[in-house]
N, CA, C and O atoms as a DFTB+ gen file, in Angstrom:
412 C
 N C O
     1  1     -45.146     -18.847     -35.956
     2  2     -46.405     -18.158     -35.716
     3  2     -47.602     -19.017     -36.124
     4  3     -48.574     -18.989     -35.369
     5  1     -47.657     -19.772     -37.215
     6  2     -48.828     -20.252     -37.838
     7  2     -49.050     -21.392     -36.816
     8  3     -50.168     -21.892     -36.697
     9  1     -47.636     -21.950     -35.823
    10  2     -48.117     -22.879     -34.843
    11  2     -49.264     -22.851     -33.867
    12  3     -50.130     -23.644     -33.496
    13  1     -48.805     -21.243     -33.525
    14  2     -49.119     -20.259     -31.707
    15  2     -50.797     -19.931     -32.364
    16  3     -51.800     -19.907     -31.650
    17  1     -50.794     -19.692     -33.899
    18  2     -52.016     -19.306     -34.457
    19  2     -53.182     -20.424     -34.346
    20  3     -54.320     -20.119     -33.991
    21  1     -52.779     -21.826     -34.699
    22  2     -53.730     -23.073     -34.880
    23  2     -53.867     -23.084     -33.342
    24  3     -55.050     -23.048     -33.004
    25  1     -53.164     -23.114     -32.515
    26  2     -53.193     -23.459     -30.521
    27  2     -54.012     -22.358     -30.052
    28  3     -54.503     -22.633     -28.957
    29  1     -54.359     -21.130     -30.512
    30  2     -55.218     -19.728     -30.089
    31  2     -56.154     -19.964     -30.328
    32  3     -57.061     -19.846     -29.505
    33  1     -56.465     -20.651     -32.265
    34  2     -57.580     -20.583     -32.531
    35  2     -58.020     -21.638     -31.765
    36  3     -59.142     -21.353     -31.348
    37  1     -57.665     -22.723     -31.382
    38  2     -57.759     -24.099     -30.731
    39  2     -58.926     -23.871     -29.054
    40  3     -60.011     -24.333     -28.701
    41  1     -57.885     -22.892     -28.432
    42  2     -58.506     -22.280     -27.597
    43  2     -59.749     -21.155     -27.108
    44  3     -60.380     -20.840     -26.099
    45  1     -59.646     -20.849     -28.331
    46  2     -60.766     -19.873     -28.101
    47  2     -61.854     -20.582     -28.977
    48  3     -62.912     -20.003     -29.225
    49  1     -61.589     -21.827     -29.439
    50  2     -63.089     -22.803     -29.684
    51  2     -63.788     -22.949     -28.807
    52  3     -64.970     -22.687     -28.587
    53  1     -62.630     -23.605     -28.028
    54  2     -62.907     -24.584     -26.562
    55  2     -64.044     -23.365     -25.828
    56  3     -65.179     -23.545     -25.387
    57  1     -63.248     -22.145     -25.910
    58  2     -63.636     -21.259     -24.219
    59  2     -64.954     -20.653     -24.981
    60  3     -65.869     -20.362     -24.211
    61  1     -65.211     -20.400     -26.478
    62  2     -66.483     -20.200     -26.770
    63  2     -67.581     -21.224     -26.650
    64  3     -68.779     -20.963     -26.543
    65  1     -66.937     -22.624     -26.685
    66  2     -68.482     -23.112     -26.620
    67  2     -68.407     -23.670     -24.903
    68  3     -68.863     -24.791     -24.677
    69  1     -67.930     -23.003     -23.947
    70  2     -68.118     -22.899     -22.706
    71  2     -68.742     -22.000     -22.495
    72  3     -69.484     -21.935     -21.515
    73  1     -68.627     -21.194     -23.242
    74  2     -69.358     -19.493     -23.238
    75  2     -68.252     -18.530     -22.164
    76  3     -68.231     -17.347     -21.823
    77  1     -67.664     -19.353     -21.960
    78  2     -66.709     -17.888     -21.770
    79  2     -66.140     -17.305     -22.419
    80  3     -65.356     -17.765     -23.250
    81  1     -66.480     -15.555     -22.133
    82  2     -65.925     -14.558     -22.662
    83  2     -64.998     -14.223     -23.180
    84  3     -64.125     -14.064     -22.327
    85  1     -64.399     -13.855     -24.820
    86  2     -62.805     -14.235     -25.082
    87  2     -62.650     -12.762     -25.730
    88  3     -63.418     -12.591     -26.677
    89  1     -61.785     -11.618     -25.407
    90  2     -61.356     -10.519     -26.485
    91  2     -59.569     -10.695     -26.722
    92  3     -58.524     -11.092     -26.207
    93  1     -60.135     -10.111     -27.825
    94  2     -58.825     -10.172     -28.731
    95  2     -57.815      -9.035     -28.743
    96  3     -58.173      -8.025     -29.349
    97  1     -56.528      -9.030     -28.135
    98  2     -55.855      -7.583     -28.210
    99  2     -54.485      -7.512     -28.439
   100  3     -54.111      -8.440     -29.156
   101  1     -53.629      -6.782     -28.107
   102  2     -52.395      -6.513     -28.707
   103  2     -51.804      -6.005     -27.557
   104  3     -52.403      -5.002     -27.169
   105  1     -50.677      -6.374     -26.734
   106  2     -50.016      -5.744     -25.625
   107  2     -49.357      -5.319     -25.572
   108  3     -48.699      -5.110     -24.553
   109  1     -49.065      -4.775     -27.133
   110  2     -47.715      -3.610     -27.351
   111  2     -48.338      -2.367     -27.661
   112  3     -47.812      -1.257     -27.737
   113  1     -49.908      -2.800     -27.882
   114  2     -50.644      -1.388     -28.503
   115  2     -50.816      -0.803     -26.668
   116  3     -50.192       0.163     -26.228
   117  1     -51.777      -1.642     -25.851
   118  2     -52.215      -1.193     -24.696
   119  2     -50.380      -0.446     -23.729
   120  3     -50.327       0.639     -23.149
   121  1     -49.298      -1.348     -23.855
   122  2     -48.320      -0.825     -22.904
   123  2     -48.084       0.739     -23.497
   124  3     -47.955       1.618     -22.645
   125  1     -48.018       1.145     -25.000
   126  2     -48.118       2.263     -25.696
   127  2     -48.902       3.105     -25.079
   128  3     -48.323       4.083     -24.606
   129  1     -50.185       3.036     -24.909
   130  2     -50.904       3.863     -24.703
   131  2     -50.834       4.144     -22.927
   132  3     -51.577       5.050     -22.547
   133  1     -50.124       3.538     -21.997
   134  2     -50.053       3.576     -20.815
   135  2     -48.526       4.261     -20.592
   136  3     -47.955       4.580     -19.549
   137  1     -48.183       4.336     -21.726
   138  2     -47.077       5.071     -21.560
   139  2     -46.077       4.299     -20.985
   140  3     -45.270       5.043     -20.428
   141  1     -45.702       2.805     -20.853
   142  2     -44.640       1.815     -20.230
   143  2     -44.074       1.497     -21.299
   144  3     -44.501       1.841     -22.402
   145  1     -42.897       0.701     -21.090
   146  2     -42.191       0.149     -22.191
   147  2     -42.833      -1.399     -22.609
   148  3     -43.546      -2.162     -21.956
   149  1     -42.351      -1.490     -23.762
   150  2     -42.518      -2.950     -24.394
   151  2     -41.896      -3.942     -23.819
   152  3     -41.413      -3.630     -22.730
   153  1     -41.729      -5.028     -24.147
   154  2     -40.914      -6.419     -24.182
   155  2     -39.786      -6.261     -24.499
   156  3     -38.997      -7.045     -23.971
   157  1     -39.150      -5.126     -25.555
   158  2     -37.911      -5.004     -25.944
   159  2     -36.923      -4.770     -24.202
   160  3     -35.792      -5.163     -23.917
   161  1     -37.738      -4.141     -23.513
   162  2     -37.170      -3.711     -22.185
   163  2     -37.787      -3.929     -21.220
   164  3     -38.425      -3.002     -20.722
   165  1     -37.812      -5.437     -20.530
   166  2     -38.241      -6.526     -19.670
   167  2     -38.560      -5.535     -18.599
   168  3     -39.706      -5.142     -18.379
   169  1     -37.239      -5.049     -17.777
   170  2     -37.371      -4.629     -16.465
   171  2     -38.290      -3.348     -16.387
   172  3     -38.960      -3.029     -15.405
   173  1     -38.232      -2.830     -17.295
   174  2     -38.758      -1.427     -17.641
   175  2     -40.295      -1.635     -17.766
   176  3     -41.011      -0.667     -17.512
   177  1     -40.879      -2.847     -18.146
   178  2     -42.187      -3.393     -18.713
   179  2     -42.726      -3.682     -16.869
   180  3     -43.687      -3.270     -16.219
   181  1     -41.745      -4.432     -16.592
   182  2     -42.112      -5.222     -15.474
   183  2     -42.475      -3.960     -14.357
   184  3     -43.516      -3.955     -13.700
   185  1     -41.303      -2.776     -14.260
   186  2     -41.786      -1.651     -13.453
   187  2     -42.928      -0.886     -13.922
   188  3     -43.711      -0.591     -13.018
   189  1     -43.221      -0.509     -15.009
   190  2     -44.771       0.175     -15.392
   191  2     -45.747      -0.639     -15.429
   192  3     -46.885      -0.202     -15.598
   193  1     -45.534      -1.824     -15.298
   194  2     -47.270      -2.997     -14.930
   195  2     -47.266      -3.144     -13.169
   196  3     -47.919      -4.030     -12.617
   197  1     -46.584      -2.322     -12.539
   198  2     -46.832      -2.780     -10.977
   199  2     -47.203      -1.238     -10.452
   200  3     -47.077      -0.703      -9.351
   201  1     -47.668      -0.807     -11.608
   202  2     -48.469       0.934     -11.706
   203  2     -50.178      -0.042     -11.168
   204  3     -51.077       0.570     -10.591
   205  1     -50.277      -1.366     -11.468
   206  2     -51.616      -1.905     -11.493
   207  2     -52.084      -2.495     -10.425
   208  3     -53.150      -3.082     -10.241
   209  1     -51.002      -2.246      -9.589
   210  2     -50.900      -3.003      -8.199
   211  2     -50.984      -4.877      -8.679
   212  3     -52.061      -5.473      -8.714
   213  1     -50.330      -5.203      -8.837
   214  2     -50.517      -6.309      -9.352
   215  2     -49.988      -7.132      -8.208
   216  3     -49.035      -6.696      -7.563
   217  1     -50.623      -8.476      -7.863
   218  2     -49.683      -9.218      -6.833
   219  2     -49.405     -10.490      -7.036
   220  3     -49.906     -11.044      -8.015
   221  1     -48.722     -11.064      -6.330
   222  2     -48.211     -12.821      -6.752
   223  2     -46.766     -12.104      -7.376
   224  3     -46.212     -11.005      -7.377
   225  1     -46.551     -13.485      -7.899
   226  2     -45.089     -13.708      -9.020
   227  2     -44.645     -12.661      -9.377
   228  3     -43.478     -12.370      -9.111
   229  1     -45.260     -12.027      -9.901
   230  2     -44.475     -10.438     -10.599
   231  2     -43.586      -9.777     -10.136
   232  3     -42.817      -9.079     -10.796
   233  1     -43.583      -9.961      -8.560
   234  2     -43.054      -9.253      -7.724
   235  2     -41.956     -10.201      -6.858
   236  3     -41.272      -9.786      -5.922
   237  1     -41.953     -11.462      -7.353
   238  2     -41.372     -12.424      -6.213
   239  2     -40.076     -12.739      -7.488
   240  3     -38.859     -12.772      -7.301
   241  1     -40.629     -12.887      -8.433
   242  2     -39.232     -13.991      -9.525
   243  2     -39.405     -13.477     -10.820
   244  3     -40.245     -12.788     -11.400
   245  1     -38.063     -14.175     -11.158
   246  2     -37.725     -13.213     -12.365
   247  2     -38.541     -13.668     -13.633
   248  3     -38.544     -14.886     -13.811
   249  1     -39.439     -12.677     -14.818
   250  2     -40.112     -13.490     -15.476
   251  2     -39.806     -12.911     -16.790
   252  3     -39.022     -12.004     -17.070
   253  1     -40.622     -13.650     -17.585
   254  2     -40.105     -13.255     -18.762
   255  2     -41.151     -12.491     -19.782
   256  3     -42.362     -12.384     -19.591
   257  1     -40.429     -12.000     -20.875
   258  2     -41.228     -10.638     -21.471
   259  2     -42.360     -11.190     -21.974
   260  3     -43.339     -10.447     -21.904
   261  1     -42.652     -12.935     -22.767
   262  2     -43.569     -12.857     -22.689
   263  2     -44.688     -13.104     -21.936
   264  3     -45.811     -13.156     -22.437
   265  1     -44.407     -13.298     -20.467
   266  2     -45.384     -13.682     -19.326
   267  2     -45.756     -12.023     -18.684
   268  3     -46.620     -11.690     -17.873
   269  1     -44.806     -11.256     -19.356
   270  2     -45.474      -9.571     -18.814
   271  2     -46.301      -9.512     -20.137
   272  3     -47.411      -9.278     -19.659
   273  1     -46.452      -9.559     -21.232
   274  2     -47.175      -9.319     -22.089
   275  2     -48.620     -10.242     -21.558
   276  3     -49.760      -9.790     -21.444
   277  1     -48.173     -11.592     -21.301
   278  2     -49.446     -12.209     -20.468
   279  2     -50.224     -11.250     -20.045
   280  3     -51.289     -10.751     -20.409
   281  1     -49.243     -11.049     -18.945
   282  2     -49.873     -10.164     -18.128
   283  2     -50.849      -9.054     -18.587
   284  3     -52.054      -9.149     -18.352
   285  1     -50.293      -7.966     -19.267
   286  2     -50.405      -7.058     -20.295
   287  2     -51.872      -7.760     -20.647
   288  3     -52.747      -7.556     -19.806
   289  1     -52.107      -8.287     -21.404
   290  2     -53.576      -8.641     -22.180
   291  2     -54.927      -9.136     -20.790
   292  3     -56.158      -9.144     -20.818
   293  1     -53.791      -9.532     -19.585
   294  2     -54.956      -9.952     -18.554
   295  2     -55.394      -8.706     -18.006
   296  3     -56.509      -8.540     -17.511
   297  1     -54.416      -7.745     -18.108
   298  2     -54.950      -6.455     -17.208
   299  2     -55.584      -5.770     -18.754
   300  3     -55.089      -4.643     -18.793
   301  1     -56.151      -5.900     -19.580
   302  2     -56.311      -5.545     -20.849
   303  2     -57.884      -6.116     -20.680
   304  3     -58.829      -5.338     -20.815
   305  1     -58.053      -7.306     -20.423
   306  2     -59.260      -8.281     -20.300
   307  2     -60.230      -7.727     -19.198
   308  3     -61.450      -7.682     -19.356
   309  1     -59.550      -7.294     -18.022
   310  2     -60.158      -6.853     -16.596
   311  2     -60.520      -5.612     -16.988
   312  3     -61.671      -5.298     -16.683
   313  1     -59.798      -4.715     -17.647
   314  2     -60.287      -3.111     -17.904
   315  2     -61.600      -3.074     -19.135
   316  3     -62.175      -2.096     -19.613
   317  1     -61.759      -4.298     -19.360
   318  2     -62.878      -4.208     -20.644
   319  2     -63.955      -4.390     -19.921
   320  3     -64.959      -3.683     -20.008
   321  1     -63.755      -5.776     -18.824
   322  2     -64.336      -6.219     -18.072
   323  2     -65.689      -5.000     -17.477
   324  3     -66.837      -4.975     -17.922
   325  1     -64.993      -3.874     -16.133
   326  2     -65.278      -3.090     -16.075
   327  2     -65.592      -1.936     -16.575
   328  3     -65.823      -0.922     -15.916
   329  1     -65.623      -2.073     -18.167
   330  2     -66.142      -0.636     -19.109
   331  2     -64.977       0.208     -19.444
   332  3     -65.044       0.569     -20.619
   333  1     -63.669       0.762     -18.672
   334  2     -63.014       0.703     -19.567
   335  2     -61.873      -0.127     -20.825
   336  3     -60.831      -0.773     -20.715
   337  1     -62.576       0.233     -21.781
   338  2     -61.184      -0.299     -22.293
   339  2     -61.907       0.916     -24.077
   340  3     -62.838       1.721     -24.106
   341  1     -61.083       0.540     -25.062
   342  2     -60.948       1.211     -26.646
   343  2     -61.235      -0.230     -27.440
   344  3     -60.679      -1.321     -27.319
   345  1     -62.205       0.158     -28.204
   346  2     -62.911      -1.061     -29.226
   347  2     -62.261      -0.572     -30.724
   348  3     -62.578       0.379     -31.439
   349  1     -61.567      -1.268     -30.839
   350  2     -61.147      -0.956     -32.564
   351  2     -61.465      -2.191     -33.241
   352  3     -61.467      -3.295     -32.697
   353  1     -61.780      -1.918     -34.661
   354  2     -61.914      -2.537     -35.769
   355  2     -63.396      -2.967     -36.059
   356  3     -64.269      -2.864     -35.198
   357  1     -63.628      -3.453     -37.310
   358  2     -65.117      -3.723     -37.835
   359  2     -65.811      -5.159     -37.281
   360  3     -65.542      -6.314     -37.612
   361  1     -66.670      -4.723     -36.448
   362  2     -67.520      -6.250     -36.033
   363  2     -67.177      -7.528     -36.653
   364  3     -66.715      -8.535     -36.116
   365  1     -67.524      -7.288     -38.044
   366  2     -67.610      -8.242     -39.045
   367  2     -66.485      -9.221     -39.276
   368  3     -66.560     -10.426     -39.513
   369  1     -64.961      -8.100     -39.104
   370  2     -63.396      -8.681     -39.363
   371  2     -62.913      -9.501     -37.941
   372  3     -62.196     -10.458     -37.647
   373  1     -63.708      -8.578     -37.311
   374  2     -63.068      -8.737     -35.804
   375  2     -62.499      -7.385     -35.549
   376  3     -61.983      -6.515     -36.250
   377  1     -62.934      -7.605     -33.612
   378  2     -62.248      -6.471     -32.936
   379  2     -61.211      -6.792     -31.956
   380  3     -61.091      -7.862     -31.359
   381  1     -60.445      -5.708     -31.851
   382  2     -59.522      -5.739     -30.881
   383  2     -59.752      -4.906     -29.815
   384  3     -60.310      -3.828     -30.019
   385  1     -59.254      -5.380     -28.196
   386  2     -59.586      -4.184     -27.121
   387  2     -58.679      -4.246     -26.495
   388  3     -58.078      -5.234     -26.073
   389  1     -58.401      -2.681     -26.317
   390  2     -57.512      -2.229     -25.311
   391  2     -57.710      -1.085     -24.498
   392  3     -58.489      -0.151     -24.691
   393  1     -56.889      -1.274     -23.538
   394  2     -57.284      -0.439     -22.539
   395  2     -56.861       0.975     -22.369
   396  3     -55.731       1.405     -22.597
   397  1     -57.718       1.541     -22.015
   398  2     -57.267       3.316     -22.300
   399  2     -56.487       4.309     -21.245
   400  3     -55.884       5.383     -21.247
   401  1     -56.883       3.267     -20.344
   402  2     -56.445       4.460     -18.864
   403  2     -55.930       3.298     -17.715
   404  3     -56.129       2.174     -18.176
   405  1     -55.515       3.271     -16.778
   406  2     -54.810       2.487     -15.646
   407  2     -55.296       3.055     -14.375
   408  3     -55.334       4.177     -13.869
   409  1     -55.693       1.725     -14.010
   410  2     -56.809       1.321     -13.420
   411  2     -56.144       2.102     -11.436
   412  3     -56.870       1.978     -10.449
């Protein structure tokens, strides 16, 4: 973890001083609240994220739990995008966003 942690923070240097937009979230909290399964149950994950109409790869080859969690935080990013999404935690610590409803 402390690897994946220095390569995140690494990245979200880079994409802040591009000024692109970076939120921070959790894709076991958002699949929870959409009512799909986790990563523990790939196929099960993979059938409740194509609730999003999602297209490309997802639908063509076999992928793996953590490229649906990918996924998971991109459709997480797009719902903030457009106003919905759930803002938790204190400015100051940092926030996390996730999405409340399916799109």
């Amino acid at each position: 973890m402390r690897t994946l942690t220095i390569r995140g923070t690494k990245i979200w240097d880079w994409l802040a001083r591009e000024r692109i937009p970076v939120v921070e979230t959790y894709p076991g909290g958002a699949q929870d609240i959409w009512g799909i399964p986790r990563q523990k149950d790939p196929a099960g994950l993979k059938k409740g994220l194509k609730k999003f109409r999602l297209e490309g790869d997802i639908k063509r080859r076999k992928i793996s739990c953590h490229e649906l969690d990918a996924i998971t935080c991109a459709i997480v990013a797009q719902e903030h995008h457009t106003g919905r999404s759930l803002i938790l935690g204190d400015p100051d610590e940092g926030l996390m966003i996730l999405s409340w409803r399916i799109s």
